[in-house]
C-alpha positions as CSV (number, residue, x, y, z in Angstrom):
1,X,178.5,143.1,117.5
2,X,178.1,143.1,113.8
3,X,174.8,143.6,112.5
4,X,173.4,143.6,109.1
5,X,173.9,146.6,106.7
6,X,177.4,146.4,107.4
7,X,177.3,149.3,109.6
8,X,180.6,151.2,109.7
9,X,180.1,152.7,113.4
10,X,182.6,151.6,116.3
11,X,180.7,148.6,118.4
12,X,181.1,150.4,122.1
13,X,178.2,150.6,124.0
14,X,177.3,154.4,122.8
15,X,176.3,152.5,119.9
16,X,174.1,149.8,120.6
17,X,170.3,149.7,120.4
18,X,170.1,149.8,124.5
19,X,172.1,152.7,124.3
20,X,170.4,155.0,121.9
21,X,167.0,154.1,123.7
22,X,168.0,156.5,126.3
23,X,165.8,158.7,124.8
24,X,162.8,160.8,125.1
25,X,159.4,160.1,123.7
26,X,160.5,159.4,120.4
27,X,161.2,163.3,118.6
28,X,164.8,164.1,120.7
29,X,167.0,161.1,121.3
30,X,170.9,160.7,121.8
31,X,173.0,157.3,122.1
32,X,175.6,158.9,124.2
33,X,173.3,160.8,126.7
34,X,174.5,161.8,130.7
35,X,172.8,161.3,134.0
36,X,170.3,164.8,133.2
37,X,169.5,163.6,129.3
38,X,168.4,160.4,130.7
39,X,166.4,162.2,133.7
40,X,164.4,164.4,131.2
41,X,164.5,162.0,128.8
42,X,162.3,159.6,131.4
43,X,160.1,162.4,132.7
44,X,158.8,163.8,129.2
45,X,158.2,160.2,127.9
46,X,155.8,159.7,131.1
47,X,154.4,162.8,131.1
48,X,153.1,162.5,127.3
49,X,152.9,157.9,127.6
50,X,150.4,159.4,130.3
51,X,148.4,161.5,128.6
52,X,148.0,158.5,125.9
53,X,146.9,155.9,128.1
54,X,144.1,158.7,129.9
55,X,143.3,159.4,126.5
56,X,142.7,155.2,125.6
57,X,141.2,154.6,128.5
58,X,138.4,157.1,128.2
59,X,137.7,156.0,124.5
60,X,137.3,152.2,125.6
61,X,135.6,152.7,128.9
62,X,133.1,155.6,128.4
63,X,130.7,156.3,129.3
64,X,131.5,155.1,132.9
65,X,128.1,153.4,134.0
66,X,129.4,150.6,136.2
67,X,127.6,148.1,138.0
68,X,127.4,144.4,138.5
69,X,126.5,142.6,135.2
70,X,126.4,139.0,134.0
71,X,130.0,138.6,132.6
72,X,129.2,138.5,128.4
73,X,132.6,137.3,126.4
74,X,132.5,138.1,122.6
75,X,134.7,136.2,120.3
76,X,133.8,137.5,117.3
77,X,136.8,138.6,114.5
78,X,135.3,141.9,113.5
79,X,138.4,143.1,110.9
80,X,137.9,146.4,111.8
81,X,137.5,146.6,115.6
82,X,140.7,144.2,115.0
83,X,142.6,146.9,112.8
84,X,141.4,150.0,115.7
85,X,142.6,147.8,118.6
86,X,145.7,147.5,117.0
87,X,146.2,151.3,116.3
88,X,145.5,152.2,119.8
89,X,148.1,150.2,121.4
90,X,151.1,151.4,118.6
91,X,151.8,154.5,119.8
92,X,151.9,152.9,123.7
93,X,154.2,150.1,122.5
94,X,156.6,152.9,121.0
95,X,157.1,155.4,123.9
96,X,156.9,152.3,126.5
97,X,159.7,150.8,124.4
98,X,162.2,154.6,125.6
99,X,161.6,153.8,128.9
100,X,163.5,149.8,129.3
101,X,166.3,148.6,128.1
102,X,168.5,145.7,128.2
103,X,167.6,141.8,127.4
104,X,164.1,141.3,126.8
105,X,163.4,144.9,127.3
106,X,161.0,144.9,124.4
107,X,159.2,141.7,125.5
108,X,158.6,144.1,128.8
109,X,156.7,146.7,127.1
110,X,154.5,144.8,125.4
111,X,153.9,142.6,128.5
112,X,153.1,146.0,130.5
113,X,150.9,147.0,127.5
114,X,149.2,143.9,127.7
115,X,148.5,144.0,131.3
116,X,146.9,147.6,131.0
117,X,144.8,145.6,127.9
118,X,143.8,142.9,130.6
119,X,143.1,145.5,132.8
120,X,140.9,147.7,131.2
121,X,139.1,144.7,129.2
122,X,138.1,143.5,133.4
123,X,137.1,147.2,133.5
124,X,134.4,146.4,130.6
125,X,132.8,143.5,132.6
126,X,131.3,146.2,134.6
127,X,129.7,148.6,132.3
128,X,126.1,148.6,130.1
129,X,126.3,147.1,126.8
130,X,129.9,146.1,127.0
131,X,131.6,142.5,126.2
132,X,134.7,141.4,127.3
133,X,136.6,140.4,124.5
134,X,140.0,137.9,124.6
135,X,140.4,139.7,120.5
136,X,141.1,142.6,122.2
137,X,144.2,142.0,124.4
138,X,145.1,140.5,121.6
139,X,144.7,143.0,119.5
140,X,145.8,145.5,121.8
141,X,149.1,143.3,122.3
142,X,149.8,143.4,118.5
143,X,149.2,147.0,118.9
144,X,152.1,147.4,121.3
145,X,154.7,144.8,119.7
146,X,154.1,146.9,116.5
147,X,155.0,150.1,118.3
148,X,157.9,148.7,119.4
149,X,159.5,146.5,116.3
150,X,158.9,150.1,114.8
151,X,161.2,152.1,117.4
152,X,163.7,149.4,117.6
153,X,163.7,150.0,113.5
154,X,163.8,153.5,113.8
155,X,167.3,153.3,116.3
156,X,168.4,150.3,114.2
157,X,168.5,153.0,110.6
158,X,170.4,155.4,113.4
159,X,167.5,157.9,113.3
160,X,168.6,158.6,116.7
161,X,172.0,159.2,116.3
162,X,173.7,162.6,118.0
163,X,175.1,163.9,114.7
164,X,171.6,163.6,113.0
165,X,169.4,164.7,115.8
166,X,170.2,168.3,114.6
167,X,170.0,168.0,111.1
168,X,166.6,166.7,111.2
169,X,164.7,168.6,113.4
170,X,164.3,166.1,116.5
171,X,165.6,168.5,118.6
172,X,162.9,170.7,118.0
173,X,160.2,170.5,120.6
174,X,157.6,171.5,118.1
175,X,157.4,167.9,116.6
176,X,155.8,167.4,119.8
177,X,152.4,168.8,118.6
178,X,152.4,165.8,116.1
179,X,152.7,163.3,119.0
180,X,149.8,165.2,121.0
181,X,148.0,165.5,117.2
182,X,147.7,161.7,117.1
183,X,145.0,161.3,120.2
184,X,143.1,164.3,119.2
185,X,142.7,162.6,116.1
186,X,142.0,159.6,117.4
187,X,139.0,161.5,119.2
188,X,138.0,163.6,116.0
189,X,137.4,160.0,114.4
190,X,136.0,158.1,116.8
191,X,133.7,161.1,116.4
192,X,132.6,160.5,113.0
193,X,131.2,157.0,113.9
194,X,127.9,158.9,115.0
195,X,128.3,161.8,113.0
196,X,130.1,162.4,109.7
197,X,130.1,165.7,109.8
198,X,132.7,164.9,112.0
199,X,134.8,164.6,108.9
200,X,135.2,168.4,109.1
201,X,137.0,168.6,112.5
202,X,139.4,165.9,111.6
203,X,140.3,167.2,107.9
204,X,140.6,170.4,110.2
205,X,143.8,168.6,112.3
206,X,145.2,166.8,109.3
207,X,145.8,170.0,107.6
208,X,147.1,171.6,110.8
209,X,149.9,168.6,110.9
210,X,150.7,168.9,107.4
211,X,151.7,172.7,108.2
212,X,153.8,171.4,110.7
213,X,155.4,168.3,108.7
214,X,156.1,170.6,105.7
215,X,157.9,173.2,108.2
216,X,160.3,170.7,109.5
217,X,161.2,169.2,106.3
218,X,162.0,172.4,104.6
219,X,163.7,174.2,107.5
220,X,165.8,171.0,109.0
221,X,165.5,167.8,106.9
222,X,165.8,169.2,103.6
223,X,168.4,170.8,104.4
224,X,170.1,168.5,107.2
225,X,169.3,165.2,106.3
226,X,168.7,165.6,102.8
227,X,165.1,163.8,102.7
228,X,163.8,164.0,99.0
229,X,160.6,166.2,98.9
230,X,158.3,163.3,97.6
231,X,158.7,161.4,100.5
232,X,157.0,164.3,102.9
233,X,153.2,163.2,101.6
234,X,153.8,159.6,102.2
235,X,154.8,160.4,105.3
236,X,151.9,162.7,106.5
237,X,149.4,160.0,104.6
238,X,150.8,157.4,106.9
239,X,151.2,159.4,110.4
240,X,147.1,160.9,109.3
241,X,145.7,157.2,108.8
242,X,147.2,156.2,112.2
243,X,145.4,159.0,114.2
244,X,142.4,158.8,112.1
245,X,142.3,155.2,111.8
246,X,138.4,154.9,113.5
247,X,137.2,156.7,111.0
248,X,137.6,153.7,108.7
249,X,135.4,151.2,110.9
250,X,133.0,154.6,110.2
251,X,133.0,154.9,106.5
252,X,136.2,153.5,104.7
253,X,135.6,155.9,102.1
254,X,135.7,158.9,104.0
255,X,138.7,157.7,105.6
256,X,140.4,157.5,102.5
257,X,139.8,160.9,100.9
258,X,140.4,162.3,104.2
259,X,143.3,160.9,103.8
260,X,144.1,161.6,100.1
261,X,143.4,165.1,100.7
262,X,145.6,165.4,103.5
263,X,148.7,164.0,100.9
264,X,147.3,166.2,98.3
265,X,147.4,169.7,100.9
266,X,151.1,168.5,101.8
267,X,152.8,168.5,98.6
268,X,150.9,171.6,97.4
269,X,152.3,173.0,100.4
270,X,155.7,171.7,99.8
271,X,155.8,173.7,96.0
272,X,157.9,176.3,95.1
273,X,159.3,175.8,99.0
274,X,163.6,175.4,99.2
275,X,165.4,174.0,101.9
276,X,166.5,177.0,104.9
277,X,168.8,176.6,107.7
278,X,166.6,179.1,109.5
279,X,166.6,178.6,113.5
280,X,164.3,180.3,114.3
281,X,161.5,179.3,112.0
282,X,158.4,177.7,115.3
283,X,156.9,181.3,115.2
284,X,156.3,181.3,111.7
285,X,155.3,177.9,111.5
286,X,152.5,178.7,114.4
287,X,151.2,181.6,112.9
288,X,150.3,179.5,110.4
289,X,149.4,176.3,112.9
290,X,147.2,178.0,115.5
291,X,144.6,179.6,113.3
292,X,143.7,176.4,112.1
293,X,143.9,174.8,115.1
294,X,141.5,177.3,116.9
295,X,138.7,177.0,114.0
296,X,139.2,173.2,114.7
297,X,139.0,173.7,118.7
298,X,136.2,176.1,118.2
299,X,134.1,173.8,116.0
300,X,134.8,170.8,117.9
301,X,133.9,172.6,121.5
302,X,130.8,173.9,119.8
303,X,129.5,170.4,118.3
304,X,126.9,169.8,116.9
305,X,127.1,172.3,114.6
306,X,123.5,174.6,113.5
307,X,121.9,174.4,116.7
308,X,119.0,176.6,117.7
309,X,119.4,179.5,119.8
310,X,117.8,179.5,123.2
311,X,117.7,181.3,126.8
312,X,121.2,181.4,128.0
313,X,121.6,178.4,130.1
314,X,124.8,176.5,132.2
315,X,125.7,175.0,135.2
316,X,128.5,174.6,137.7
317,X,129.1,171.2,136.9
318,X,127.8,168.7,134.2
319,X,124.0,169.3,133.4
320,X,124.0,165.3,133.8
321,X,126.9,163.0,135.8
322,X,129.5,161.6,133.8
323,X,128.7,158.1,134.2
324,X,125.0,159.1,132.9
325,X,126.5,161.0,129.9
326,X,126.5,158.9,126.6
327,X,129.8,157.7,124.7
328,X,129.3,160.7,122.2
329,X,129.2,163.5,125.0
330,X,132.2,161.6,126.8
331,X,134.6,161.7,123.9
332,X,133.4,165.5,123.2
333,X,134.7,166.2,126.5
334,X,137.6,164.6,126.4
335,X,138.5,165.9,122.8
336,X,137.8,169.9,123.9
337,X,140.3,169.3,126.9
338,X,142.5,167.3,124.4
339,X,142.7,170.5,122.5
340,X,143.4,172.9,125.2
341,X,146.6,170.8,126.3
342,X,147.7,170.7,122.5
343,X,146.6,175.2,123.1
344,X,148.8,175.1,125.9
345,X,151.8,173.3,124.3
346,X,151.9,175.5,121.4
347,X,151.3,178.5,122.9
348,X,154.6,178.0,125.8
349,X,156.2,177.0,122.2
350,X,155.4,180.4,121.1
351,X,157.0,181.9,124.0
352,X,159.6,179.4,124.4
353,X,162.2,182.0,123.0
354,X,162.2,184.0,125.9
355,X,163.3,181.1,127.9
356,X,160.9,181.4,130.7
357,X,160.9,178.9,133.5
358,X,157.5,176.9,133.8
359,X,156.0,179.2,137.1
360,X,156.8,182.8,134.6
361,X,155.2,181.2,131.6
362,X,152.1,179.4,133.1
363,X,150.0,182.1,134.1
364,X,149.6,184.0,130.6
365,X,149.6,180.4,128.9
366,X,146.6,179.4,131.3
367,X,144.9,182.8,131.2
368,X,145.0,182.6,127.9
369,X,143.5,179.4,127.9
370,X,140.6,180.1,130.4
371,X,139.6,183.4,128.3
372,X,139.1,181.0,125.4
373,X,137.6,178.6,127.5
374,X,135.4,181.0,129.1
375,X,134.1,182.3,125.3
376,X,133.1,178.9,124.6
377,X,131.4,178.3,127.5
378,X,129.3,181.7,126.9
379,X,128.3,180.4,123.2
380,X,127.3,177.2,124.7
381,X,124.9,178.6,127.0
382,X,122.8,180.1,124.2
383,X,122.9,176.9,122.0
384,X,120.2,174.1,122.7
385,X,121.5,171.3,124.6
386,X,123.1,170.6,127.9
387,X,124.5,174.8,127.9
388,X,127.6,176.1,129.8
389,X,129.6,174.3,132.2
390,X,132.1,176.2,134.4
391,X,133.8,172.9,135.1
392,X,134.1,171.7,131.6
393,X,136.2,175.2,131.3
394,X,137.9,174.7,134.2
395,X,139.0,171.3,133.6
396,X,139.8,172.8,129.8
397,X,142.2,175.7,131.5
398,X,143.8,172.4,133.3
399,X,144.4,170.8,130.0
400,X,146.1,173.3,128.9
401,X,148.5,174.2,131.5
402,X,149.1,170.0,131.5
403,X,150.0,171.1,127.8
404,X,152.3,174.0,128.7
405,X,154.2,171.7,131.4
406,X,155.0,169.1,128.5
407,X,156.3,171.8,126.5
408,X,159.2,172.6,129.2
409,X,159.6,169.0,129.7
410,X,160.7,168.7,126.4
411,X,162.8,172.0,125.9
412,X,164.6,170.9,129.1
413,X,165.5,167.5,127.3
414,X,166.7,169.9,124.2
415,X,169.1,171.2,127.0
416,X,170.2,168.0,128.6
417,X,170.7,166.6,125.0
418,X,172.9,169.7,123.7
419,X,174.9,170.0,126.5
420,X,176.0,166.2,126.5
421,X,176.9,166.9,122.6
422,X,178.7,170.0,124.0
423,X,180.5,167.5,126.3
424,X,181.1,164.6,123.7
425,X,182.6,167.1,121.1
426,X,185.1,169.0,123.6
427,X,186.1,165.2,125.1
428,X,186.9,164.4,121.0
429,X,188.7,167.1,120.4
């Protein structure tokens, strides 16, 4: 079929759009892809499409205090709960989109995100101080068609292509961490609606993405796809203001120079730096991610910051139920076990090189994990407030052995994609 752009490729079916969605969650993708490439493929786009929507649905329905209410509908246009509901839903609509194909396949996606919209907006009848909103699915639904007009684009400029999945990094599971970024900085934001202090924990993950976006670019798009220097800040300005994108219903102005200072720490980065065909270049790049990462995890696990010192205190579970908890202490909870599964995930990536199978590699990655976890806990018992939880580090341990699980998810789909270029090349030649 011809297409606009005059596109030089053969029109067989490797080529089409329906073809090239066999793909993962959006960093590893191949048009001509075999029965395994498209089994991986499907289970690392659920596993992390999963971890999305928990994280979405936590944000819109905390803090979980249902009961029977009068139904309240608000019709209000608020621009920036608009603009929020919208960013929520992008990222669904784009993996969603990897998972159908054929005729009307897109319509599908956003239908599905729609329903989850409807779903959770019923959800909202049912819990204190909440309004049920029609804006919302609507919003949401924009959201999702967004997401995927954008990875339809992306396939249509043959970002996904076989001969350019090497040569610019997407076959490099560390690009996951700026998937799994994006929620945690949806949490950090949403944080900085109470609190702007919470500017510090979310300047904190925008500098720890920019380590990794500069990384790829000078180690496999620089050199692979040739993509000019200048456009790296753009691009970490735009993939920051989508995670952070609360923040601007917060204070618009912090939002911005969060976000100005995030493209300004990118290009410095990028001085002085030349292009490397370097392989082996994720340990260097998380030497340099994780310590920034674990002051972020550590201040956000420890929030509010300056607290009094006390009696140590703690509890097996949650000093008060969930559903009694506010939105605030919700979200905290969330984001801390949000940050262990990003942990995990770059820790098995640390140790991905001695190509360990998921059972060999879980046990340090989660002991690891719960010795971190556990640290926490001890300085939160001797801080004022609700004090240690062994749960909370339990269910943080959990997070990031969820994180270490997504990790092999996606280096097996680095197999299965390799392998069927193996395949196509031998078959060529």
């Amino acid at each position: 079929m011809g297409t606009s752009g005059g596109s030089s490729d053969p029109p067989d079916r490797a080529g089409t759009p329906d073809a090239r969605r066999q793909a993962d969650s959006g960093w590893m993708a191949a048009p001509q892809t075999g029965p395994d490439a498209r089994r991986t493929a499907a289970h690392l786009t659920l596993a992390l499409l999963g971890y999305f929507v928990l994280v979405t649905a936590v944000i819109t329905l905390s803090p979980f205090d249902f009961s029977l209410r009068r139904l309240r509908i608000d019709l209000r246009l608020v621009p920036s709960d608009i603009v929020a509901n919208i960013a929520l839903f992008v990222p669904l609509g784009f993996l969603g989109r990897g998972l159908v194909s054929g005729p009307g396949s897109g319509a599908r996606a956003v239908w599905v995100a729609a329903a989850c919209s409807l779903l959770i907006e019923t959800a909202q009848i049912f819990i204190r101080r909440r309004y049920v909103s029609p804006i919302d699915v609507v919003s949401n639904s924009c959201g999702a068609w967004v997401g995927v007009v954008l990875r339809d684009w992306l396939e249509r400029w043959a970002l996904w292509h076989p001969r350019l999945v090497g040569r610019i990094g997407l076959d490099v599971p560390l690009v996951g961490l700026l998937y799994l970024l994006v929620p945690q900085l949806w949490l950090s934001s949403v944080g900085m609606i109470e609190d702007a202090r919470r500017s510090m924990t979310t300047l904190l993950l925008g500098c720890a993405g920019s380590l990794v976006l500069v990384a790829l670019h000078r180690h496999r798009w620089q050199s692979g796809l040739r993509l000019a220097t200048h456009v790296v800040p753009p691009l970490a300005l735009i993939w920051f203001m989508v995670g952070a994108l609360p923040a601007a219903t917060a204070s618009p102005r912090a939002f911005v120079a969060l976000a100005a200072l995030v493209a300004v720490l990118t290009w410095w980065l990028l001085r002085g730096g030349s292009a490397s065909d370097e392989q082996r270049f994720e340990i260097t790049t998380l030497q340099r991610f994780l310590p920034v990462f674990a002051l972020y995890l550590t201040v956000a696990s420890l929030w509010p910051p300056f607290r009094s010192l006390t009696p140590w205190h703690g509890a097996v579970g949650f000093a008060n139920r969930l559903n009694g908890a506010g939105v605030v202490d919700v979200l905290i909870l969330l984001e801390q076990v949000g940050g262990f599964t990003l942990l995990g995930y770059a820790l098995a990536e640390w140790r991905g090189r001695r190509e360990l199978s998921l059972a060999d590699d879980l046990p340090l990655v989660a002991g690891g994990a719960l010795c971190l976890a556990g640290s926490l806990e001890l300085a939160q018992g001797w801080l004022t407030g609700p004090g240690a939880s062994l749960l909370r580090g339990v269910l943080a341990t959990a997070g990031a052995a969820y994180g270490a699980a997504v990790y092999h998810l996606a280096r097996a789909h680095v197999r299965a994609l390799r392998a069927s270029e193996v395949a196509a090349t031998s078959e060529a030649a």
